[in-house]
C-alpha positions as a Markdown table, in Angstrom:
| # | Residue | x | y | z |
|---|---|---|---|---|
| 1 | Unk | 0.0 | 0.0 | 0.0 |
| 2 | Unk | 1.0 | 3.9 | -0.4 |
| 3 | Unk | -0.6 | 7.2 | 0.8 |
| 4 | Unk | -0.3 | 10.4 | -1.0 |
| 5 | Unk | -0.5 | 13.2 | 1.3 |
| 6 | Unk | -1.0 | 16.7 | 0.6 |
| 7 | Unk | 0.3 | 19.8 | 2.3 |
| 8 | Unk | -3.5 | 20.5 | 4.0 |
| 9 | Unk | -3.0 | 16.9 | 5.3 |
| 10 | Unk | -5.6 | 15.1 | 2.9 |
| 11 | Unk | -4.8 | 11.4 | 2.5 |
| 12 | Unk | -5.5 | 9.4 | -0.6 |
| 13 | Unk | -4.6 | 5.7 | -0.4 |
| 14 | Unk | -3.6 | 3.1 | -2.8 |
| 15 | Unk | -1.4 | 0.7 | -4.6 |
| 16 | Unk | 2.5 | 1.6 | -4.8 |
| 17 | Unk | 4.0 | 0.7 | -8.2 |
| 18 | Unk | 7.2 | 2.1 | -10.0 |
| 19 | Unk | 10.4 | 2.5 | -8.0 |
| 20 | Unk | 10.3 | 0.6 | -4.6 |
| 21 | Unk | 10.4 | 3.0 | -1.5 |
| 22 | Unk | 13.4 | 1.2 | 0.1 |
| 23 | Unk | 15.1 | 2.9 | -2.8 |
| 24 | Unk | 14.9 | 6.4 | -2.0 |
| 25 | Unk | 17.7 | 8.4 | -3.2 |
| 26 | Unk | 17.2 | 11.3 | -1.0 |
| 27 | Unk | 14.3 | 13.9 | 0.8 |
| 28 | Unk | 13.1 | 14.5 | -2.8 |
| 29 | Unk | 11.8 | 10.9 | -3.3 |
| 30 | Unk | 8.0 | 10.5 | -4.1 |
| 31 | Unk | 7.7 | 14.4 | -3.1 |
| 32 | Unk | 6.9 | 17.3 | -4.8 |
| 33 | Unk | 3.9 | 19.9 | -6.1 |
| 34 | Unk | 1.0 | 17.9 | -6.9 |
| 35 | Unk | -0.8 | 18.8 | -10.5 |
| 36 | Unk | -2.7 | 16.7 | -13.0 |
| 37 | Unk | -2.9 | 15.9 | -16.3 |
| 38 | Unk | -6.3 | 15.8 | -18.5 |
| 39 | Unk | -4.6 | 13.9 | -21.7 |
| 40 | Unk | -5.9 | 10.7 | -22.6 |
| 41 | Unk | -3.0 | 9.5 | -24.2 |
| 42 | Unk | 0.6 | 10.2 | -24.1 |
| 43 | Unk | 1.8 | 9.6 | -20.8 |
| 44 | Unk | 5.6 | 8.3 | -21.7 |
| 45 | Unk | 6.2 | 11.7 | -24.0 |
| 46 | Unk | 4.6 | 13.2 | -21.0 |
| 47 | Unk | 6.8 | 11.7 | -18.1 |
| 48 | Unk | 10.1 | 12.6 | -19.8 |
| 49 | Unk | 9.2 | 16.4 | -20.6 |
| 50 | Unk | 11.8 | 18.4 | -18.3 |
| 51 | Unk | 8.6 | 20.9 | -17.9 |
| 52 | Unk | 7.0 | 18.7 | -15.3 |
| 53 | Unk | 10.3 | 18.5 | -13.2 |
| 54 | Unk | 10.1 | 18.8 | -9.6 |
| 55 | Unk | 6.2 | 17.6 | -9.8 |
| 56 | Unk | 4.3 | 14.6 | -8.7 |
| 57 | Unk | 2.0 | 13.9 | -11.9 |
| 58 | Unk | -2.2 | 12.9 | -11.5 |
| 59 | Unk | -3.4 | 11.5 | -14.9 |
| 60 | Unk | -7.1 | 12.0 | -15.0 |
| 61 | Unk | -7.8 | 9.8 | -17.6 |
| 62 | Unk | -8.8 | 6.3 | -15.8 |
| 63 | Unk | -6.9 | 3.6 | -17.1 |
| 64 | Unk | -3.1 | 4.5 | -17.6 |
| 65 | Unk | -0.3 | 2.0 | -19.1 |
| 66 | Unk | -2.0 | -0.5 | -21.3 |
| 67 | Unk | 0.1 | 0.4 | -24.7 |
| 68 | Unk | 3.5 | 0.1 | -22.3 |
| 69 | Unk | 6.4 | 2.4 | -23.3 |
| 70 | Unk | 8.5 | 2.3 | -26.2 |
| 71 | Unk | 12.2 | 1.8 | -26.0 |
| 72 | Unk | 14.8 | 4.4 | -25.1 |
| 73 | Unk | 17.0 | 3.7 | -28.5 |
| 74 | Unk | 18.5 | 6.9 | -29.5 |
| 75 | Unk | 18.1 | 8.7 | -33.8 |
| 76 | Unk | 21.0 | 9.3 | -35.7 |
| 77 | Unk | 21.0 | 12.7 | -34.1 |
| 78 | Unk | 22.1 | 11.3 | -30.9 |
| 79 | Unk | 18.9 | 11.9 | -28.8 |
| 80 | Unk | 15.6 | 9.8 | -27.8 |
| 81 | Unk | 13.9 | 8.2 | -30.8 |
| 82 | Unk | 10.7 | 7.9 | -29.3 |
| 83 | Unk | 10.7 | 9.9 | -25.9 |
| 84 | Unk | 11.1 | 13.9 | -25.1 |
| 85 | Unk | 14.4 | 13.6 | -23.2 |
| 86 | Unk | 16.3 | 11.0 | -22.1 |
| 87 | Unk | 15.2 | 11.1 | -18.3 |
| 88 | Unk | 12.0 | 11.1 | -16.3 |
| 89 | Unk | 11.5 | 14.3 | -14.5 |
| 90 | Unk | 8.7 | 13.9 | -12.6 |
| 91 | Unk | 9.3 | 12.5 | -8.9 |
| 92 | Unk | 5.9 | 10.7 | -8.8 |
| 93 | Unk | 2.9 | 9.3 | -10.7 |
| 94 | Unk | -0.5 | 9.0 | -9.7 |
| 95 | Unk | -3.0 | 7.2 | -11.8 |
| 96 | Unk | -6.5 | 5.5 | -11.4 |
| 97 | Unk | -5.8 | 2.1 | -12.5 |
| 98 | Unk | -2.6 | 1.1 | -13.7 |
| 99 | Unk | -2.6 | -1.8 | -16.5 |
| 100 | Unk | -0.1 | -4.3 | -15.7 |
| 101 | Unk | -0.4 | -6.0 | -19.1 |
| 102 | Unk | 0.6 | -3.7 | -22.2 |
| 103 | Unk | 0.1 | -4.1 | -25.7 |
| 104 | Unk | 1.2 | -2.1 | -28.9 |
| 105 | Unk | 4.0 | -2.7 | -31.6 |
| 106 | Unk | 6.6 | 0.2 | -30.3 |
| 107 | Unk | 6.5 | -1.3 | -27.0 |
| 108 | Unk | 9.5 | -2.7 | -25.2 |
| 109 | Unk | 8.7 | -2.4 | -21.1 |
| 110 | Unk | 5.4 | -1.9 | -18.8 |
| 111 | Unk | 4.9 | 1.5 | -17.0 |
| 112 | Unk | 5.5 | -0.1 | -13.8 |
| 113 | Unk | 9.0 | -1.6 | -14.9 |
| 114 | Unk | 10.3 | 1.5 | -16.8 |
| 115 | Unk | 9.9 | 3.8 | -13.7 |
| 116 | Unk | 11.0 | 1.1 | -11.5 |
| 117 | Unk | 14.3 | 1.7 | -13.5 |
| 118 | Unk | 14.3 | 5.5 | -13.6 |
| 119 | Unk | 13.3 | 5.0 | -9.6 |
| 120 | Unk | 10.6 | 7.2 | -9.6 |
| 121 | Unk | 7.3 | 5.6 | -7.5 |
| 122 | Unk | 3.5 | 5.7 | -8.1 |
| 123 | Unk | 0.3 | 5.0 | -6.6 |
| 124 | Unk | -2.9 | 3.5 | -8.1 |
| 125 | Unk | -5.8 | 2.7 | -7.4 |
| 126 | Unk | -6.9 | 6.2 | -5.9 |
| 127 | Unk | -9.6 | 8.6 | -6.7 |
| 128 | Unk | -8.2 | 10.2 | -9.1 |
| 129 | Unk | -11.8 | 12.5 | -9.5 |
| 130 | Unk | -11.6 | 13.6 | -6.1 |
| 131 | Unk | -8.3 | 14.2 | -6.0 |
| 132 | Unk | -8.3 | 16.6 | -9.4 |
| 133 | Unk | -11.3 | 18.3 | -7.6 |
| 134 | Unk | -9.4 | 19.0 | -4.6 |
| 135 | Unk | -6.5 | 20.8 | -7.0 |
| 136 | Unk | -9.0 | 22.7 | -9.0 |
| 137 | Unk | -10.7 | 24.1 | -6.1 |
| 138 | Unk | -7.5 | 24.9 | -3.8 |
| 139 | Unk | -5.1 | 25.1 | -6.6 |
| 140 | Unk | -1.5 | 23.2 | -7.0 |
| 141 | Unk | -0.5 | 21.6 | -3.6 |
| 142 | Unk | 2.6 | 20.2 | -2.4 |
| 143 | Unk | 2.7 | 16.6 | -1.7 |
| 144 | Unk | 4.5 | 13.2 | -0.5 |
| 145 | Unk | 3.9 | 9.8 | -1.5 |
| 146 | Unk | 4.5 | 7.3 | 1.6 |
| 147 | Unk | 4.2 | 3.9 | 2.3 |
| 148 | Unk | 4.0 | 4.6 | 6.3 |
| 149 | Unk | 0.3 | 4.9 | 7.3 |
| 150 | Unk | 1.2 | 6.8 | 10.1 |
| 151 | Unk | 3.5 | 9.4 | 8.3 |
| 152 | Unk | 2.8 | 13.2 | 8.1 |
| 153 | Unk | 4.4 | 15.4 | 5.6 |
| 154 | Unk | 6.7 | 17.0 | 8.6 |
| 155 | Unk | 7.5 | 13.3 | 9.8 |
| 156 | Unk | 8.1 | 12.1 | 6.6 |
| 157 | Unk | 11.7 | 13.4 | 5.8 |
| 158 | Unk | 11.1 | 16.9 | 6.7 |
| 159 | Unk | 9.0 | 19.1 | 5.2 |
| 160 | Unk | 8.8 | 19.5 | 1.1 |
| 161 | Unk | 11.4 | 21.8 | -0.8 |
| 162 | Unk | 8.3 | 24.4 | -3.1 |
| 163 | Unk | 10.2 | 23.0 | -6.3 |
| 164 | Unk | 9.4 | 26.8 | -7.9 |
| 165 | Unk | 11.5 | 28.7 | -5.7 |
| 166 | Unk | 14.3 | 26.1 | -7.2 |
| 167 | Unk | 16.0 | 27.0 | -10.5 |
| 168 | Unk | 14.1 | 24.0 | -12.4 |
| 169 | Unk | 15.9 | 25.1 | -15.8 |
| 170 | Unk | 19.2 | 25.1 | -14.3 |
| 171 | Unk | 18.6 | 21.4 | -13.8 |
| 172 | Unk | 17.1 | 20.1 | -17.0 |
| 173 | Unk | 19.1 | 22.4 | -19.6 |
| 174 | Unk | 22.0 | 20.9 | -21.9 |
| 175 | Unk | 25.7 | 21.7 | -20.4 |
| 176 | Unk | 27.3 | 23.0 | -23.7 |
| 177 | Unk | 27.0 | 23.8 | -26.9 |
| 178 | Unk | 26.1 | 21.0 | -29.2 |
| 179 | Unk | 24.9 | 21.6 | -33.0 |
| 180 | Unk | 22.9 | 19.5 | -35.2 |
| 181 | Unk | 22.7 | 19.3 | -38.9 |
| 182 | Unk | 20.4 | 18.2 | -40.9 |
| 183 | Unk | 20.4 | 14.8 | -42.8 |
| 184 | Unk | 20.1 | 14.6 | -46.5 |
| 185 | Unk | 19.0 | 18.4 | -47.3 |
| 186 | Unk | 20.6 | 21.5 | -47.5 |
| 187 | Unk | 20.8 | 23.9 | -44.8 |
| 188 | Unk | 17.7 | 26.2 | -45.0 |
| 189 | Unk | 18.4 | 28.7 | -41.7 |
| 190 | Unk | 20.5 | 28.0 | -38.6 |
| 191 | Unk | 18.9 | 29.0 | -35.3 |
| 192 | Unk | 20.5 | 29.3 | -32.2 |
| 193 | Unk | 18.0 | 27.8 | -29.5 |
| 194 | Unk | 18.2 | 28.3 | -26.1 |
| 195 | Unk | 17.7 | 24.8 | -23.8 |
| 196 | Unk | 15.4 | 25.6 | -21.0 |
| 197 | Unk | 14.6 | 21.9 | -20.9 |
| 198 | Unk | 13.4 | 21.7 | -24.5 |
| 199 | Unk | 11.3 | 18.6 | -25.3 |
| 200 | Unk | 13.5 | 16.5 | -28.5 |
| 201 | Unk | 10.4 | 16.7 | -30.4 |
| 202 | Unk | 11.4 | 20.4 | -31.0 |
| 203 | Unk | 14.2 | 19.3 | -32.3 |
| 204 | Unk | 13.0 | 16.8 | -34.8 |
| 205 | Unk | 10.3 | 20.1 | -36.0 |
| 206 | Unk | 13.7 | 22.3 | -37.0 |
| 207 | Unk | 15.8 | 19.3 | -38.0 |
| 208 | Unk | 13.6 | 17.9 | -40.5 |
| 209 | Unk | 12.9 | 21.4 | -41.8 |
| 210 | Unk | 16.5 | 21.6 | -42.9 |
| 211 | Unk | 17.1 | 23.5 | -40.0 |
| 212 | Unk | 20.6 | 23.7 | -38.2 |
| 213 | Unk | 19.9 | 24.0 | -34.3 |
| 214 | Unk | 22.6 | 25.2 | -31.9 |
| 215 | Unk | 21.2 | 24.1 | -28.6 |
| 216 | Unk | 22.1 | 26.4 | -26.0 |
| 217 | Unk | 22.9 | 25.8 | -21.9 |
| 218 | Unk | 19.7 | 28.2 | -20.6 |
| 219 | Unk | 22.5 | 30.9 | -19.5 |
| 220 | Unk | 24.7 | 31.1 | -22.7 |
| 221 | Unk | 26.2 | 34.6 | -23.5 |
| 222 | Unk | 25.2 | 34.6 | -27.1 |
| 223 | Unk | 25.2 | 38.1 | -27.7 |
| 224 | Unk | 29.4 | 37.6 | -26.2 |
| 225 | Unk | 30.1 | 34.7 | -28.5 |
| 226 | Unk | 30.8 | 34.0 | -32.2 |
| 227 | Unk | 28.3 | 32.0 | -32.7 |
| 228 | Unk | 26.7 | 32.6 | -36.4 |
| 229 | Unk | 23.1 | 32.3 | -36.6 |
| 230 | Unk | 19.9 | 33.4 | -38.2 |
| 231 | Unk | 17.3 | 33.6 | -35.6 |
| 232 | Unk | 17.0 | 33.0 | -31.6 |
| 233 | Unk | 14.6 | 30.2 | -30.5 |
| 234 | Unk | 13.5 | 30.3 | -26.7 |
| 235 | Unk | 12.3 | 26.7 | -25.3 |
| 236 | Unk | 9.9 | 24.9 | -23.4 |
| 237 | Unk | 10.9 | 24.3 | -19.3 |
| 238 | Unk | 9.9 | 24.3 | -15.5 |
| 239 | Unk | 9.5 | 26.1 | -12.7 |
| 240 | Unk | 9.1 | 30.1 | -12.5 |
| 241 | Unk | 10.6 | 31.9 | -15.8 |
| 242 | Unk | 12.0 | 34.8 | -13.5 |
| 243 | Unk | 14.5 | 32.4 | -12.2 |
| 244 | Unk | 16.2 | 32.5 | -15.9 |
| 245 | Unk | 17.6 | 36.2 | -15.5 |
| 246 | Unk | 20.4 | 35.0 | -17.7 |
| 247 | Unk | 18.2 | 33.8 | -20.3 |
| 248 | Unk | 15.8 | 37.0 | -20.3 |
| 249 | Unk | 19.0 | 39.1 | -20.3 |
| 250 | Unk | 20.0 | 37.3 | -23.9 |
| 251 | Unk | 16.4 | 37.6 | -25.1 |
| 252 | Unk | 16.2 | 41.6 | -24.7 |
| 253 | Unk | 19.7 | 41.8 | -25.9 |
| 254 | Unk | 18.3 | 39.6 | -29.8 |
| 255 | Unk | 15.0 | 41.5 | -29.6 |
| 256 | Unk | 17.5 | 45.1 | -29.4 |
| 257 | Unk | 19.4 | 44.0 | -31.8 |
| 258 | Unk | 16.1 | 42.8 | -34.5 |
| 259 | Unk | 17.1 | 39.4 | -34.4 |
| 260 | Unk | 14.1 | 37.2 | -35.4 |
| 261 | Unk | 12.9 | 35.1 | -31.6 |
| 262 | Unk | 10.1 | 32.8 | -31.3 |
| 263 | Unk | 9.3 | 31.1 | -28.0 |
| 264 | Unk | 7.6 | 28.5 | -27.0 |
| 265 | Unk | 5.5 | 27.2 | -23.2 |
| 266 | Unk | 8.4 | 29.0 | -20.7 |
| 267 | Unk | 9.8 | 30.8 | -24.0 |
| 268 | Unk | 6.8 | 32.7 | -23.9 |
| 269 | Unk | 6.9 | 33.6 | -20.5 |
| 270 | Unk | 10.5 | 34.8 | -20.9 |
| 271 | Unk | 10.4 | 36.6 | -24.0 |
| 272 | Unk | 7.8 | 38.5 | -22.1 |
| 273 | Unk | 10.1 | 39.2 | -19.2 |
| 274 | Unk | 12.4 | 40.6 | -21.7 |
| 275 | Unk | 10.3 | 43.3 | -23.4 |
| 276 | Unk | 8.9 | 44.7 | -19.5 |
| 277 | Unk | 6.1 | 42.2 | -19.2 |
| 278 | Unk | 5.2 | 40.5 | -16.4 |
| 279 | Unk | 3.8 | 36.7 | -14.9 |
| 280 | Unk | 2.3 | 35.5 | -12.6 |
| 281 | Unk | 1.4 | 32.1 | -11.3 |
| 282 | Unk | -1.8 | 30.1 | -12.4 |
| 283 | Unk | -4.2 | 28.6 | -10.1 |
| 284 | Unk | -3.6 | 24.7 | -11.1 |
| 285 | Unk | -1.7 | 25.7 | -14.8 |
| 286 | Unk | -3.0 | 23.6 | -18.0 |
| 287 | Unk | -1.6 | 20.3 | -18.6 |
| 288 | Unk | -3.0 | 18.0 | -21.2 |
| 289 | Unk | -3.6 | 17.8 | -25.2 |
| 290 | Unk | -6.9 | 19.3 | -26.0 |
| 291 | Unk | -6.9 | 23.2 | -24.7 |
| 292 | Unk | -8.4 | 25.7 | -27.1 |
| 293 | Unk | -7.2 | 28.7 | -28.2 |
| 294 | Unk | -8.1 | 31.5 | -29.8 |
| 295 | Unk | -5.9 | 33.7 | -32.2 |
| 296 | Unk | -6.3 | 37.7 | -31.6 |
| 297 | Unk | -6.0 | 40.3 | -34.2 |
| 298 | Unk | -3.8 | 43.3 | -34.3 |
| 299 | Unk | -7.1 | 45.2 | -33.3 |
| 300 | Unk | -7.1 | 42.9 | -30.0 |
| 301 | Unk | -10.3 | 41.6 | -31.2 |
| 302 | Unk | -10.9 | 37.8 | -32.2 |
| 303 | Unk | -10.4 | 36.1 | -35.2 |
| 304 | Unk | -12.4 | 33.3 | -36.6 |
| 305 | Unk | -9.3 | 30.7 | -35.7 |
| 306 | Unk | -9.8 | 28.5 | -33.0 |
| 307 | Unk | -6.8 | 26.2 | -32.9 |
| 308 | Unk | -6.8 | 22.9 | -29.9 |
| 309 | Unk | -3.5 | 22.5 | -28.3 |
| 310 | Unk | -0.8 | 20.6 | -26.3 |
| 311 | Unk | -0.2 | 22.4 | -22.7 |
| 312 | Unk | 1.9 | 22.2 | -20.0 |
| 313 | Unk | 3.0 | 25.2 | -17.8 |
| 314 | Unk | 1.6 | 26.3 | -14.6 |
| 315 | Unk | 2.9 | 30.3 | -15.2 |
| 316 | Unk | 1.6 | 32.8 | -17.3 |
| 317 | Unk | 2.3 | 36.1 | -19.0 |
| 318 | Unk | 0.1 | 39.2 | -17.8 |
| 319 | Unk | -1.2 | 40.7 | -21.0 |
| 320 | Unk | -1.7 | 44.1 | -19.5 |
| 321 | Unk | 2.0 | 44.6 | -18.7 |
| 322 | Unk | 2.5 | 44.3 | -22.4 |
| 323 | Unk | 4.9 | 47.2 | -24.3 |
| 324 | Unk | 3.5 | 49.7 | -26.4 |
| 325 | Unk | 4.2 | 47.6 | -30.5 |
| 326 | Unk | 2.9 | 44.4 | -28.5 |
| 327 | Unk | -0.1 | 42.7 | -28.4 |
| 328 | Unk | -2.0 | 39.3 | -27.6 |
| 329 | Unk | -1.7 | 37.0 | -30.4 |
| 330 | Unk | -3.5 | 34.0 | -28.7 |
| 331 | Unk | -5.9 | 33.3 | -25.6 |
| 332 | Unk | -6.9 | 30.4 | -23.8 |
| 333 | Unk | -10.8 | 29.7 | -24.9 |
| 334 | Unk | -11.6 | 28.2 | -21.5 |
| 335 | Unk | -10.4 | 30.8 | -19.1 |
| 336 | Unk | -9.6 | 33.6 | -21.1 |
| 337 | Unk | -5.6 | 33.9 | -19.9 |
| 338 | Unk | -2.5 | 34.8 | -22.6 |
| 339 | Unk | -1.6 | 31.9 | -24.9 |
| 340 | Unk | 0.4 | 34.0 | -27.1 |
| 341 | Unk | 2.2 | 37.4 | -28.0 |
| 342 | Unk | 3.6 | 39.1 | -30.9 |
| 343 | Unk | 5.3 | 42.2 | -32.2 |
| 344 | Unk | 3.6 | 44.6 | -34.4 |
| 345 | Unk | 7.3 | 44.5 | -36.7 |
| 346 | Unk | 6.3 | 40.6 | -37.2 |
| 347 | Unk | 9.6 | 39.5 | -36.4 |
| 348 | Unk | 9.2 | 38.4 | -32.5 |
| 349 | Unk | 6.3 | 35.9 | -31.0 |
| 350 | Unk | 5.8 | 33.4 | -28.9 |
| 351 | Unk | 3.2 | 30.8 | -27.9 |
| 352 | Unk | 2.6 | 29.9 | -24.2 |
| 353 | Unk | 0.9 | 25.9 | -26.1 |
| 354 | Unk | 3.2 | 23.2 | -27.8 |
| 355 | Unk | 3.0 | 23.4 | -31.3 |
| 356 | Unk | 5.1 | 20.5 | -32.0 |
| 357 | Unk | 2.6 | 18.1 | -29.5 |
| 358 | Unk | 3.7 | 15.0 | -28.4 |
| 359 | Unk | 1.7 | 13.9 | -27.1 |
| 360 | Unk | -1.6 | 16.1 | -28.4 |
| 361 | Unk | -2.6 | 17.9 | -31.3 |
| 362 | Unk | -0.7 | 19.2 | -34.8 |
| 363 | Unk | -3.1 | 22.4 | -34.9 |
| 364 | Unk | -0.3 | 24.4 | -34.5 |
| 365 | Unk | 2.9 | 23.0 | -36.8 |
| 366 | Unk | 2.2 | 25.3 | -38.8 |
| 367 | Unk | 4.5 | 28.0 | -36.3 |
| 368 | Unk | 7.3 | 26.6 | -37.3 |
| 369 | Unk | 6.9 | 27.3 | -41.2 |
| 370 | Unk | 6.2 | 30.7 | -40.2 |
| 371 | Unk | 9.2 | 31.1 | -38.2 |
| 372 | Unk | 11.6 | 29.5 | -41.0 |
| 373 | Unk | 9.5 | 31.9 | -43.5 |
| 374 | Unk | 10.4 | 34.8 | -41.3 |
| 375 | Unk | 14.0 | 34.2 | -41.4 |
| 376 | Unk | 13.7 | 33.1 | -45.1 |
């Protein structure tokens, strides 16, 4: 048996699976901000994106594991075939039922056995209804899976670390400098691309564009270095943007100098930050692979395009803090909040969605033949 218990002292008991307790690593085991998940596929693509680092997972959809997870081979790029980075970053994994049998071509291990090797634990067998009502109503919550009925988050190794007052991207970003070249085409632009804890699927959207990526450590000094690139390209990542002062710093330094930028999920958040904007932190964030969202005209008014989207930040840009040349581009149909900004000059935006999915919807590929355009 386990217990997830949250930081108002709820209790929600169930079925351990994944890592075994008697394995913990340190305080951070099984511990972290609780938040859930509304996708109904997807969940190894969604386990190894650096964005949910430092957070105990809740998949909503019921029955979790059944197609198993595919194997950890790397391209001929040198970086996960199949999966969003070569780790799992969350530190727990909540789910209604798990399936202990698997079945689908790609598959090479069950959800139980691959994070059992990446020693990260679950529970099943919870209410997984309740427990999302709980986080909608109060917000995000800190939590602690245990196997000790007894335990209290205090008594069970301390109390838990808020994971956003940590520098998440400093922890998933690359170290150095690596570039990539596309196979069997010519080079079409090279774009320098700044590693917040990008997801590889990013990758695969430039690379197979005929693309040359320079993937960036999140606190590079571009604007210092030789580097010789087209356009700036701010990723995906966790935790609170104004923890990345280095990163903003390199952002209103490309945006001074008219360098095309385009973020994306955190990158939006940050090339905010850069111009003056601000953010702020969202109730319980959108994570899954079916938000809508709206695009806004130049006259702040809707369009006609309604585009469904990928999510996965808990952060999010205040529109009204906005520049003078700046305006929404897209917003969230459900609860109204920023999805989007752009320059009036064309040549800097952002989205605060995915648009290269995995898991979710492709609405939104179509960004990234802008962006090459743009350069073009």
């Amino acid at each position: 048996m386990a217990t997830l218990i949250l930081s108002d002292g709820t209790r929600f008991t169930g079925d351990a699976f994944g890592a075994s307790f008697d394995k913990a690593q340190d305080d951070t085991f099984g511990s972290g901000e609780v938040v859930f998940n509304t996708g109904m596929v997807g969940y190894p693509e969604s386990l190894t994106d650096p964005s949910y680092r430092g957070q105990i997972l809740t998949f909503t959809y019921p029955l979790i594991g059944n197609y198993g997870v595919p194997s950890e081979e790397k391209n001929e790029y040198g970086f996960a075939r199949n999966l969003e980075s070569e780790a799992v970053h969350v530190r727990g994994v909540i789910v209604g039922q798990l399936s202990e049998a698997y079945s689908h071509h790609n598959a090479v291990s069950s959800l139980h056995n691959w994070l059992e090797h990446h020693k990260v634990p679950g529970i099943t067998g919870i209410d997984t209804r309740a427990l999302t009502k709980k986080l909608r109503e109060h917000g995000v919550m800190l939590g602690r899976i245990v196997q000790d009925d007894n335990a209290t988050l205090s008594s069970s190794r301390g109390d838990i670390a808020d994971p956003n007052l940590q520098n998440l991207v400093a922890e998933v970003s690359c170290r150095e400098v690596k570039t990539y070249e596309p196979k069997d085409q010519p080079v079409s632009a090279t774009v320098a691309c700044f590693d917040c804890g990008m997801k590889n699927n990013i990758l695969r959207s430039f690379l197979k564009r005929g693309v040359r990526v320079h993937r960036l450590p999140w606190n590079f000094d571009l604007a210092g270095s030789d580097l010789q690139y087209d356009a700036v390209f701010v990723s995906n990542g966790p935790g609170d943007p104004k923890m990345c002062k280095e990163t903003i710093a390199q952002i209103k330094l490309a945006v001074e100098k008219q360098i095309p930028t385009f973020g994306i999920c955190l990158g939006n958040q940050l090339l905010a930050l850069a111009i003056g904007g601000d953010t702020y932190k969202l109730k319980y964030g959108h994570r899954g692979a079916n938000q809508p969202c709206i695009e806004i005209g130049e006259d702040g008014e809707p369009t006609q395009k309604c585009i469904i989207t990928s999510q996965n930040h808990g952060f999010a840009v205040d529109e009204k803090t906005l520049p003078q040349g700046w305006y929404t581009w897209f917003k969230n149909a459900n609860d109204g909040t920023n999805e989007g900004i752009k320059h009036e000059s064309g040549k800097f935006f952002s989205v605060q969605f995915h648009p290269e999915a995995t898991p979710g919807p492709e609405d939104a590929n179509y960004l990234f033949d802008n962006f090459i355009d743009l350069i073009k």
